[in-house]
LOPA-303799 format. One record per residue: residue in one letter; z, y, x of N, C-alpha, C in turn. Coordinates in nm, 3 decimals, padded with zeros to 5 digits, always signed. Each point is the difference from the previous one (the first is absolute). Layout:
ATOM   vexmar       nc3       nc2       nc1      cac3      cac2      cac1       cc3       cc2       cc1
ATOM        a         Z         Y         X         Z         Y         X         Z         Y         X
...
***
This chain:
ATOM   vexmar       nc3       nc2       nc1      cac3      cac2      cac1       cc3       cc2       cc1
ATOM        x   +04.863   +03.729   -23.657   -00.076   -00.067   +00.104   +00.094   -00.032   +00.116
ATOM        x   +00.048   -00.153   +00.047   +00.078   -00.006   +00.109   -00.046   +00.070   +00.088
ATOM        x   +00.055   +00.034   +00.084   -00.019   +00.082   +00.162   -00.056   +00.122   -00.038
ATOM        x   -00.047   +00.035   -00.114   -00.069   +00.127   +00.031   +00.096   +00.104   -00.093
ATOM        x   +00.037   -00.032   -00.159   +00.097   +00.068   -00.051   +00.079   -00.041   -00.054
ATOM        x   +00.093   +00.033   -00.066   +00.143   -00.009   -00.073   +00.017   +00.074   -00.133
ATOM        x   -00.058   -00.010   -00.121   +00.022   +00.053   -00.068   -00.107   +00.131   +00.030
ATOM        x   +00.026   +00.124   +00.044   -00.023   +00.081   -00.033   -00.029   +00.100   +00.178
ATOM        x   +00.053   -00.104   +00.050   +00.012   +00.080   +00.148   -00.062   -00.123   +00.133
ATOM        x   -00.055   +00.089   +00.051   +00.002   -00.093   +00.109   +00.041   -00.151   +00.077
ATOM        x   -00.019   -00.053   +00.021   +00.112   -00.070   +00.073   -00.036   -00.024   +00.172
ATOM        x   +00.107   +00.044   +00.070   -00.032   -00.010   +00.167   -00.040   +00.105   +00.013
ATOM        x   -00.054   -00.007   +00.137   -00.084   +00.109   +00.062   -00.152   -00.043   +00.030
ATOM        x   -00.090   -00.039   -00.085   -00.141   -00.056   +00.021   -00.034   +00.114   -00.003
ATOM        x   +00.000   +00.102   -00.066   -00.072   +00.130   -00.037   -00.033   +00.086   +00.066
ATOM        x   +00.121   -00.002   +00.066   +00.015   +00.123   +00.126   -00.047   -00.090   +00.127
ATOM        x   +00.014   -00.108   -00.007   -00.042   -00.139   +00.145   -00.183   +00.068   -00.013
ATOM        x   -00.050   -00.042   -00.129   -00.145   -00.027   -00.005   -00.061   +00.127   +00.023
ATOM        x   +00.047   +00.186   -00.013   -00.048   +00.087   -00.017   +00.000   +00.044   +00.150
ATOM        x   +00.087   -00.105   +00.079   -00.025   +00.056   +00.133   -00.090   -00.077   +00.083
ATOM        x   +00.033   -00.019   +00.175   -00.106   -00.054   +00.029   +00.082   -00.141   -00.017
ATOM        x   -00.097   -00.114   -00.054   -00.055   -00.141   -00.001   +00.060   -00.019   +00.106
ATOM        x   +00.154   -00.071   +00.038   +00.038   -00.112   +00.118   -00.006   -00.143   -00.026
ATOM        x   -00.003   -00.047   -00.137   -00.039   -00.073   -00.028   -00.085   -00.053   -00.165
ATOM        x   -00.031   -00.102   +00.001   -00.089   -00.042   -00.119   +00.082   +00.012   -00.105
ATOM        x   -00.060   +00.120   -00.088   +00.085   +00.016   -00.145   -00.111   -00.086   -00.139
ATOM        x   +00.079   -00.037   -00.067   +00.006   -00.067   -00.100   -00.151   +00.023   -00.086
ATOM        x   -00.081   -00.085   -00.072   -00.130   +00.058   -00.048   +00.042   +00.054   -00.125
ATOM        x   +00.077   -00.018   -00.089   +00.069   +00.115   -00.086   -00.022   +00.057   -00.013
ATOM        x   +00.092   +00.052   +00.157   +00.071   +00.114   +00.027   -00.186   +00.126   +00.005
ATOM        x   -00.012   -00.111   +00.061   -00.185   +00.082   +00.064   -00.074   +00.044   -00.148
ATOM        x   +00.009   -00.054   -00.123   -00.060   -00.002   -00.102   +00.092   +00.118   -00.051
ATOM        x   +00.091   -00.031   -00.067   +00.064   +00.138   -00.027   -00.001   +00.163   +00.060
ATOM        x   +00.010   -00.033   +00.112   -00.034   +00.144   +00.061   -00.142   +00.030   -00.051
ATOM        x   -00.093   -00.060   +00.031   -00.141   +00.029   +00.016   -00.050   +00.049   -00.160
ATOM        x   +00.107   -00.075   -00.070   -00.028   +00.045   -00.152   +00.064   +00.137   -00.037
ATOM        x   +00.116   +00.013   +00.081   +00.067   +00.125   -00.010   -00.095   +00.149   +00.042
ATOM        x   -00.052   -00.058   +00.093   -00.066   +00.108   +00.096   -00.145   -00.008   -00.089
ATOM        x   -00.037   -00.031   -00.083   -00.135   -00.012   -00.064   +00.043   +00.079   -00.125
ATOM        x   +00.110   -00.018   -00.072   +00.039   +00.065   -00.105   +00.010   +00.137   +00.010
ATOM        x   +00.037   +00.058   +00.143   +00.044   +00.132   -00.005   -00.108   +00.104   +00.071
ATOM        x   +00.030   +00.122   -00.073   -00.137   +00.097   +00.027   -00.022   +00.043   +00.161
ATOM        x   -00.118   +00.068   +00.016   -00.023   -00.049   +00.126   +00.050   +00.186   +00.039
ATOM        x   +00.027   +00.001   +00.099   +00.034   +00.113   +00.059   -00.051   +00.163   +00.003
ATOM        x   -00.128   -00.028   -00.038   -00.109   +00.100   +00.012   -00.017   +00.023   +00.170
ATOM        x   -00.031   +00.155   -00.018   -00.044   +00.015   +00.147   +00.136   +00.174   -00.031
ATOM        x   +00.100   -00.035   +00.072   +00.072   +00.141   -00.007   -00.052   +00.135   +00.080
ATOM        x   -00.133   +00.000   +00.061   -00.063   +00.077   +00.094   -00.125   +00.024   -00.064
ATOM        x   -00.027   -00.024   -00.157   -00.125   +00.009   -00.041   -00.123   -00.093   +00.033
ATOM        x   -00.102   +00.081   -00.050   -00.102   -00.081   +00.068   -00.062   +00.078   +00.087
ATOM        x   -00.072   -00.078   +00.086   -00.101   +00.034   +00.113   -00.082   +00.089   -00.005
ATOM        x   -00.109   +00.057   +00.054   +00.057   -00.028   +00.156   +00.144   +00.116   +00.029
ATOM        x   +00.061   +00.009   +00.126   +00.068   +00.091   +00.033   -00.046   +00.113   +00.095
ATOM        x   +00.085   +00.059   +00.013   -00.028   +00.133   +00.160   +00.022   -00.053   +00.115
ATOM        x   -00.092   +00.010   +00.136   +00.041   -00.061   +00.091   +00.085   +00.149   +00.036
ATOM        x   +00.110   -00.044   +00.125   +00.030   +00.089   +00.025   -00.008   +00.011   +00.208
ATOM        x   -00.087   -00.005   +00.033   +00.007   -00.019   +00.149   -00.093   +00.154   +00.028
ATOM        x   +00.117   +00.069   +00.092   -00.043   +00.131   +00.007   -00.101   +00.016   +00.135
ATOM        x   -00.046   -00.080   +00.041   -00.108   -00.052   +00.105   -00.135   -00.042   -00.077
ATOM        x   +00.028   -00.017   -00.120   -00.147   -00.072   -00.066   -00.032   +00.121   -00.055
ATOM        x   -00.158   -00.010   +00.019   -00.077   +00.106   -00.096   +00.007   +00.017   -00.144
ATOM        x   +00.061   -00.107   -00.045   -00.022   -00.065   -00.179   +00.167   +00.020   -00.067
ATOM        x   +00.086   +00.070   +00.097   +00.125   +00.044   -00.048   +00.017   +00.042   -00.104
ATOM        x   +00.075   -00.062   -00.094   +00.054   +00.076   -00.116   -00.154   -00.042   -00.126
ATOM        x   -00.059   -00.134   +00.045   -00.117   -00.022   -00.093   +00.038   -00.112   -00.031
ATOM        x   -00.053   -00.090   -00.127   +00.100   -00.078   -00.096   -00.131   -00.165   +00.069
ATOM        x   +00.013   +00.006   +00.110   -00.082   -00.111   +00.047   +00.114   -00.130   +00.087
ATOM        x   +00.120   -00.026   -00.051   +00.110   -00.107   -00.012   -00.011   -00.084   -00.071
ATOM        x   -00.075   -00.110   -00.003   -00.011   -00.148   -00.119   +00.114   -00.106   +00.009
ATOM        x   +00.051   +00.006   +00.152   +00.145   -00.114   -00.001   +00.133   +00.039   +00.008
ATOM        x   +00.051   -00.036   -00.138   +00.128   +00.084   -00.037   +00.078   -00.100   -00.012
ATOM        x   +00.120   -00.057   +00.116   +00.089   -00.070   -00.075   +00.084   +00.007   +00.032
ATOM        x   +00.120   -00.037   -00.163   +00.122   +00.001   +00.012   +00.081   -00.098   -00.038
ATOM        x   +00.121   +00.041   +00.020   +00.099   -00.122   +00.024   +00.154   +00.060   -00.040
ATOM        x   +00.088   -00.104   -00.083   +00.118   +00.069   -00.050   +00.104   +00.013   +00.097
ATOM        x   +00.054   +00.165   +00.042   +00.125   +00.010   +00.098   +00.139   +00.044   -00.098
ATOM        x   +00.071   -00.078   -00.039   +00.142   -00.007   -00.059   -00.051   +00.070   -00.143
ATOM        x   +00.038   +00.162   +00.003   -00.009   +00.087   -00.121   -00.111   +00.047   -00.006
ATOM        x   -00.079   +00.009   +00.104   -00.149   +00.049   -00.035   -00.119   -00.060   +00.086
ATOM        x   -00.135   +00.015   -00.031   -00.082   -00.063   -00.017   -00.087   +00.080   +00.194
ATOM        x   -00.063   -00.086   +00.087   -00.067   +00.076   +00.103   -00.109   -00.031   -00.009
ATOM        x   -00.133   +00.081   +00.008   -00.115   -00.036   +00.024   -00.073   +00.058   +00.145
ATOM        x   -00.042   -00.107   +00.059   -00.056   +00.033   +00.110   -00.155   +00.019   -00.052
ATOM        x   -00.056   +00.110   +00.105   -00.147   +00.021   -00.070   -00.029   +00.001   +00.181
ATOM        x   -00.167   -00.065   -00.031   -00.107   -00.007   +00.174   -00.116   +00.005   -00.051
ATOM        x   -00.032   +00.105   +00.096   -00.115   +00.051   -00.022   -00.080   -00.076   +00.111
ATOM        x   -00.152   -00.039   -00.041   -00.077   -00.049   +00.116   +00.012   +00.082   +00.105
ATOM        x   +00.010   +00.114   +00.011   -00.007   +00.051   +00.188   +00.136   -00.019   +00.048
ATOM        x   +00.123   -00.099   -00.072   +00.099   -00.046   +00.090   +00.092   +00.055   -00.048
ATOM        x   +00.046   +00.127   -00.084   +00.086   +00.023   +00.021   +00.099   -00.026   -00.136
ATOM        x   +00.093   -00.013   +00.004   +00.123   -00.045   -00.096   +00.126   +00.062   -00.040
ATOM        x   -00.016   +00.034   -00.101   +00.170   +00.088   -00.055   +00.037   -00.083   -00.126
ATOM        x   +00.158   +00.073   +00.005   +00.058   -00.105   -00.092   +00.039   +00.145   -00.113
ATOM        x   +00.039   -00.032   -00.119   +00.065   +00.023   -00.137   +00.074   -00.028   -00.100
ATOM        x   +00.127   +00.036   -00.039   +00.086   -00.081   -00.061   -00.023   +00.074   -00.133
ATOM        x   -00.012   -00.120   -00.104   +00.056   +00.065   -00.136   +00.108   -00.111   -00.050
ATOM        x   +00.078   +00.090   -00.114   +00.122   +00.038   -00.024   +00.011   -00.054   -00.148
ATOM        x   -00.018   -00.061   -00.040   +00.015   -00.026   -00.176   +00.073   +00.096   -00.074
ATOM        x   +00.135   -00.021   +00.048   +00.111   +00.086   -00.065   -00.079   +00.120   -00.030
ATOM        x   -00.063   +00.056   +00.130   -00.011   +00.166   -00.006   -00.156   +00.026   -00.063
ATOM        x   -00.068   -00.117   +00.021   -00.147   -00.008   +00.008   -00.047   +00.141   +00.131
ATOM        x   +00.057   -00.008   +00.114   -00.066   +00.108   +00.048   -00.008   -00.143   +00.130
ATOM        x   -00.144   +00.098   +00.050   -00.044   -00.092   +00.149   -00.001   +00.128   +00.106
ATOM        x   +00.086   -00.092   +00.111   -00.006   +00.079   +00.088   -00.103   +00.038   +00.143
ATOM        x   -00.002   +00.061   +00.043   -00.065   +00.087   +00.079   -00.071   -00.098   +00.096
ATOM        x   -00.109   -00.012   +00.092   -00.094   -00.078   +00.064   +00.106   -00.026   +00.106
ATOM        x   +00.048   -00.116   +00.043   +00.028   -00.040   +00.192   -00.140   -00.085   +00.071
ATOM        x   +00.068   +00.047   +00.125   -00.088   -00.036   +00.101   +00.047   -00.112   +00.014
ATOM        x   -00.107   -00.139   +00.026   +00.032   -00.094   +00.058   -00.086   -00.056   +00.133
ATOM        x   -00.121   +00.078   -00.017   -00.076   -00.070   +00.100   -00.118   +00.021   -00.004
ATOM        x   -00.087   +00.053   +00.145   -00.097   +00.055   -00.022   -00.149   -00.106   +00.018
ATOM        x   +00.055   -00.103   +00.096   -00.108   -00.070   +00.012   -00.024   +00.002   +00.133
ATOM        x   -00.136   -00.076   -00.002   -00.033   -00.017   +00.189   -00.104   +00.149   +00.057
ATOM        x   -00.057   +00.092   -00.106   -00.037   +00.084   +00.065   +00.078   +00.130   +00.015
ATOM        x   +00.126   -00.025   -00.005   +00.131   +00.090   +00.070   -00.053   -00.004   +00.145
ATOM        x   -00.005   -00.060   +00.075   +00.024   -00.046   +00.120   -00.040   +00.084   +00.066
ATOM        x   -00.215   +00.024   +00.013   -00.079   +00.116   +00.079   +00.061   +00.132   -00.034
ATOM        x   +00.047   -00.008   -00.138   -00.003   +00.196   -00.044   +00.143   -00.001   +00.088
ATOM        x   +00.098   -00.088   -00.002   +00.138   +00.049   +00.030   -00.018   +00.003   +00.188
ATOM        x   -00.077   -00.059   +00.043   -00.081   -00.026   +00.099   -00.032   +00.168   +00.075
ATOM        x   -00.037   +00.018   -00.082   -00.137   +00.171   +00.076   +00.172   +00.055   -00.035
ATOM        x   +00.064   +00.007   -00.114   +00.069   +00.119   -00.028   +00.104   +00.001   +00.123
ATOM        x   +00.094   -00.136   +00.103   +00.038   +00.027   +00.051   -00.091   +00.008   +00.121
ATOM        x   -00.094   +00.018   +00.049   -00.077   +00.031   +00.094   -00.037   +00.129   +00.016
ATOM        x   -00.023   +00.035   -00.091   +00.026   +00.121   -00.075   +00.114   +00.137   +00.072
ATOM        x   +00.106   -00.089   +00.014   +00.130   +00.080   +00.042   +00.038   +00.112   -00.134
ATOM        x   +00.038   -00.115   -00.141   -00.015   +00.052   -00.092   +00.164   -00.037   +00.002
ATOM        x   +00.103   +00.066   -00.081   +00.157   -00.014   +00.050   -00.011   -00.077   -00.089
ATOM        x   +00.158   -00.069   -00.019   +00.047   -00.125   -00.039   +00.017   +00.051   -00.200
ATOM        x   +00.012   +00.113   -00.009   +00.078   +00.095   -00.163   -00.178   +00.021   -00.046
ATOM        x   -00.090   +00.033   +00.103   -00.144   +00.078   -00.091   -00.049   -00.177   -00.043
ATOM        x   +00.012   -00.078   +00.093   -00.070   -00.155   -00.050   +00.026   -00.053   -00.112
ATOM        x   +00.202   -00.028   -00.029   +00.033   +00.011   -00.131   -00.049   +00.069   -00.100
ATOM        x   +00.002   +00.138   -00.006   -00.068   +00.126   -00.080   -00.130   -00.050   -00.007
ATOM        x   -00.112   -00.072   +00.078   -00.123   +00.016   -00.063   +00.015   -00.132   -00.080
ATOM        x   +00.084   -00.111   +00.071   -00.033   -00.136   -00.092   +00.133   -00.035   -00.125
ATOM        x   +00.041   +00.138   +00.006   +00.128   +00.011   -00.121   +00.091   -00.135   -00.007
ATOM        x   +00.058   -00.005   +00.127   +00.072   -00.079   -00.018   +00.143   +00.019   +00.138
ATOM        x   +00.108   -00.049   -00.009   +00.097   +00.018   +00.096   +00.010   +00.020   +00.127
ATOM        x   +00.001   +00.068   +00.063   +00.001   -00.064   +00.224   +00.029   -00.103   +00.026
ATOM        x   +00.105   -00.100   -00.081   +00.028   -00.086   +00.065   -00.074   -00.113   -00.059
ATOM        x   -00.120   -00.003   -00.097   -00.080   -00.092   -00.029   -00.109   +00.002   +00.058
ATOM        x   -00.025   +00.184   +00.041   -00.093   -00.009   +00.138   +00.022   -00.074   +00.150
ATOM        x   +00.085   +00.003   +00.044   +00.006   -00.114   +00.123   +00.045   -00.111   -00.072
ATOM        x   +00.049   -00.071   -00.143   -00.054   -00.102   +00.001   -00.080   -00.070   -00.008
ATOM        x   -00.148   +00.067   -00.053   -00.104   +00.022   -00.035   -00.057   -00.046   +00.163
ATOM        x   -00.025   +00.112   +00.073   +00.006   -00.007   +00.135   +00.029   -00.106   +00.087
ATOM        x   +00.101   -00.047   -00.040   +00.061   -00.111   +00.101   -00.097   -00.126   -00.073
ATOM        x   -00.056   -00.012   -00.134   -00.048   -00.107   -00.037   -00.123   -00.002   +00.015
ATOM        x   -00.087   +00.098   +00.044   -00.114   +00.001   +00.059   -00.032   +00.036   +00.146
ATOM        x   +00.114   -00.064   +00.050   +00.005   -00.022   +00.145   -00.042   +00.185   +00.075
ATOM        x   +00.010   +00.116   -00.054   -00.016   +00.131   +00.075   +00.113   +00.051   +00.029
ATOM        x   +00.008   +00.048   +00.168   +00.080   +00.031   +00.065   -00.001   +00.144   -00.034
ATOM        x   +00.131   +00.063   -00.002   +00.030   +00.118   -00.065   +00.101   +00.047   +00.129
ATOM        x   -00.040   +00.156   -00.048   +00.150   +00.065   +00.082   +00.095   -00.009   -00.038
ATOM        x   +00.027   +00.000   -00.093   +00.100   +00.004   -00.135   +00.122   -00.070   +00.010
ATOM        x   +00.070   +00.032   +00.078   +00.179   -00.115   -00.022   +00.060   -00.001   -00.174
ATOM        x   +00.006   -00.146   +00.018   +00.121   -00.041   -00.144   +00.073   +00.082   -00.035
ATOM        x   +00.032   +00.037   -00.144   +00.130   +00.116   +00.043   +00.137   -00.092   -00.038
ATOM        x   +00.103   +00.014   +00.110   +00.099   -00.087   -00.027   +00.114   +00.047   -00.080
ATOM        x   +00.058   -00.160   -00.026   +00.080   +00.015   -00.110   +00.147   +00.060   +00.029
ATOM        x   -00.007   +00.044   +00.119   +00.144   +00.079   +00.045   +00.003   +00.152   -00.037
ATOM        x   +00.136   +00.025   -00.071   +00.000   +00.131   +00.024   +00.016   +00.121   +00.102
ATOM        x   -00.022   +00.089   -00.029   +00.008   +00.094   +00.142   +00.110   +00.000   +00.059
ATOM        x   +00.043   +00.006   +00.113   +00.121   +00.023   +00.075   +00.060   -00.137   +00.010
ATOM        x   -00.051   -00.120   -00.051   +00.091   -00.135   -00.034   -00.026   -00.064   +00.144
ATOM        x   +00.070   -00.079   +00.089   -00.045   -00.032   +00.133   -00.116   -00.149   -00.017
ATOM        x   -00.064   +00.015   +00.081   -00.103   -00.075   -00.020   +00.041   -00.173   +00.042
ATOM        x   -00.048   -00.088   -00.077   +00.096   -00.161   -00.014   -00.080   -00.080   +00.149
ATOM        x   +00.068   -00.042   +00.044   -00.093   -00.061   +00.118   +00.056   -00.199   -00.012
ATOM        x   -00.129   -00.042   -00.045   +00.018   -00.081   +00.000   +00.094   -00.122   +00.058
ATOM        x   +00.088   -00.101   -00.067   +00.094   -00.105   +00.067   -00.049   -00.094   -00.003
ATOM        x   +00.035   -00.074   +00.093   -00.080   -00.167   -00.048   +00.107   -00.019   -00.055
ATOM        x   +00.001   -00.124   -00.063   +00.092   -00.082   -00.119   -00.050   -00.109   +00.030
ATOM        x   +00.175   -00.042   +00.022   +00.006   -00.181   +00.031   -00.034   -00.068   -00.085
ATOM        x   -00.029   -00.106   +00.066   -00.057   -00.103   -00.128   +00.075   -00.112   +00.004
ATOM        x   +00.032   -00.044   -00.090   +00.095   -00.100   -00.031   -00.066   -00.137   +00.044
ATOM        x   +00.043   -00.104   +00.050   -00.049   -00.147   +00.069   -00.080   -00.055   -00.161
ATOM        x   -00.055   -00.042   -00.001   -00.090   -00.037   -00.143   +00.112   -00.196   +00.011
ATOM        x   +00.023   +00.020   -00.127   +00.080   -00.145   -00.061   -00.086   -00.076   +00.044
ATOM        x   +00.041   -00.086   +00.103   -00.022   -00.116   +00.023   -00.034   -00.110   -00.190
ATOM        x   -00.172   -00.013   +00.058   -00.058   -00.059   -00.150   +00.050   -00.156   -00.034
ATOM        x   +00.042   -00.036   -00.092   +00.017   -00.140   -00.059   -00.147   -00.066   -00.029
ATOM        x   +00.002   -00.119   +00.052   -00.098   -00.075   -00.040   +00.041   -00.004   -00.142
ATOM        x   -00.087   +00.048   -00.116   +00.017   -00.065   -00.136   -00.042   -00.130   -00.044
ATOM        x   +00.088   -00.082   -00.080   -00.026   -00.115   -00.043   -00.142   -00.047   -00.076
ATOM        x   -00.067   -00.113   +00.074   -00.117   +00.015   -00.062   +00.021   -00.038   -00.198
ATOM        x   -00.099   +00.042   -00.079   +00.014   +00.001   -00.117   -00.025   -00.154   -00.029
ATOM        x   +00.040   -00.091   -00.078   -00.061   -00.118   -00.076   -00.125   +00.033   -00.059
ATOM        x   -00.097   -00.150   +00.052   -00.120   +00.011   -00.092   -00.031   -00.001   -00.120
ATOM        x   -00.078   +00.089   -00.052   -00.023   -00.007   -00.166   -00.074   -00.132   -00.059
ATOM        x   +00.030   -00.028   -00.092   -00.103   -00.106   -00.090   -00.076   +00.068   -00.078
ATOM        x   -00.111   +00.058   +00.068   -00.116   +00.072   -00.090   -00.028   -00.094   -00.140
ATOM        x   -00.020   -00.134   -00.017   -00.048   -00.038   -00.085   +00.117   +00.011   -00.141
ATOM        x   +00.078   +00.006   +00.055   +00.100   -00.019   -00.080   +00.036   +00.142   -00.086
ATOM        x   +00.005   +00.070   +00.089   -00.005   +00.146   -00.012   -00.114   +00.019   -00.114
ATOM        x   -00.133   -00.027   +00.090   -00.104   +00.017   -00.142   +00.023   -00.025   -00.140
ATOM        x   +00.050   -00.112   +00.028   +00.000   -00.055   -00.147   +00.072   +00.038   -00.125
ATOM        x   +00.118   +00.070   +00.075   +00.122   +00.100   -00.087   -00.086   +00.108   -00.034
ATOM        x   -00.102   +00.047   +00.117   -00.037   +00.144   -00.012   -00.108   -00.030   -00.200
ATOM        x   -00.061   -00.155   +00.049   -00.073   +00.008   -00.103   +00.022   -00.023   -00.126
ATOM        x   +00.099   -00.056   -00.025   +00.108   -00.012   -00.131   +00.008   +00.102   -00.025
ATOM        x   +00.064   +00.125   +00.067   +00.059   +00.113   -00.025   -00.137   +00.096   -00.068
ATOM        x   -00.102   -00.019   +00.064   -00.116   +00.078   -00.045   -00.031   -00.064   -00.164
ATOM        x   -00.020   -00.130   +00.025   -00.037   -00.083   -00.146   +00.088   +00.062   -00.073
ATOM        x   +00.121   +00.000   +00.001   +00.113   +00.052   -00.096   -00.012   +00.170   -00.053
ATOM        x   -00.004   +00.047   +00.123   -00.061   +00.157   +00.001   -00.148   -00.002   -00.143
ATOM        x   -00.108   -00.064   +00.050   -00.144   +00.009   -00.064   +00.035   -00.030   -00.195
ATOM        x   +00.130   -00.085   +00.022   +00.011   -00.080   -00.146   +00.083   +00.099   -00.092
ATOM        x   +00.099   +00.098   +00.087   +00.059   +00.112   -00.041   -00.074   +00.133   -00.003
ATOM        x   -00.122   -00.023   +00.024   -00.053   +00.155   +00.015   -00.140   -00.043   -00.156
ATOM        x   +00.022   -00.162   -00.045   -00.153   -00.043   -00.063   +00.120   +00.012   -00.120
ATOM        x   +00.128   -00.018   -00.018   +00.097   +00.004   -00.121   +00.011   +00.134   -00.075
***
């Protein structure tokens, strides 16, 4: 097939062009072949089983009960992640492993919008920055990010990225270089749309007569 193989191999880079994102209009072929490729081959299953799952939000009454219906995943390099959300908001992720067939352990990704009141009372509360983590099992420093994204003011300082004893950096301004004087760019010549069309439509006719052969 010109442009697409050579014998036995490829020819060009259409393959790797078309599997990424679309910068421009690839070939109807090209579109047919894949689509036949991807129809031929078995479908993935579900590497997380089936439904439902465990929610895991240690704030919900229904913890650790198999009431999770939206499970999805998506391929990361060597293994497989599934994000699972539960209607009361909250979201963890899970990787399985082909090689090993083992899936790993629940992450936190996100609790939802009724974080806000509970994380709310707890620092009102005068509940420390280590027991808040501990009840919502998750890091300190996802607690004030947490915090900072639902607009509650905390006692709580950042903990910084300096080590102990290191002297503390006090900001420099930094010059700024005069910005390049801009060139007017040359305006472009006008296109002949019609003309243009008309190649485009040959090329399709020719395309339709090679795809009906």
């Amino acid at each position: 097939l010109p442009g697409v193989m050579t014998g036995s191999r490829f020819t060009g880079d259409w393959l790797a062009a078309f599997v990424r994102k679309h910068r421009k209009a690839r070939h109807p072929l090209q579109h047919l072949m894949v689509r036949d490729f991807l129809a031929s081959r078995d479908s993935a299953g579900r590497p997380f089983g089936e439904g439902p799952w465990p929610c895991c939000n240690p704030l919900a009454s229904h913890r650790g009960e198999a009431v999770v219906s939206d499970c999805r995943f998506h391929r990361n390099r060597a293994h497989w992640v599934g994000v699972f959300t539960c209607s009361c908001g909250y979201a963890y992720t899970r990787s399985f492993h082909p090689d090993t067939g083992k899936v790993g352990a629940p992450r936190f990704q996100a609790f939802g919008p009724s974080l806000g009141s509970v994380l709310g009372e707890m620092v009102a509360a005068g509940c420390s920055l280590r027991e808040i983590a501990r009840r919502l099992e998750i890091d300190p420093k996802t607690v004030l990010k947490l915090a900072a994204e639902f607009g509650i003011r905390t006692r709580w300082k950042a903990v910084s990225d300096r080590s102990p004893g290191s002297p503390r950096k006090t900001p420099t301004a930094v010059a700024r270089s005069p910005e390049p004087s801009r060139r007017r760019s040359a305006r472009c010549p006008r296109r002949n749309w019609v003309e243009i069309d008309t190649q485009v439509a040959t090329k399709v006719r020719e395309a339709a007569e090679l795809i009906r052969a």
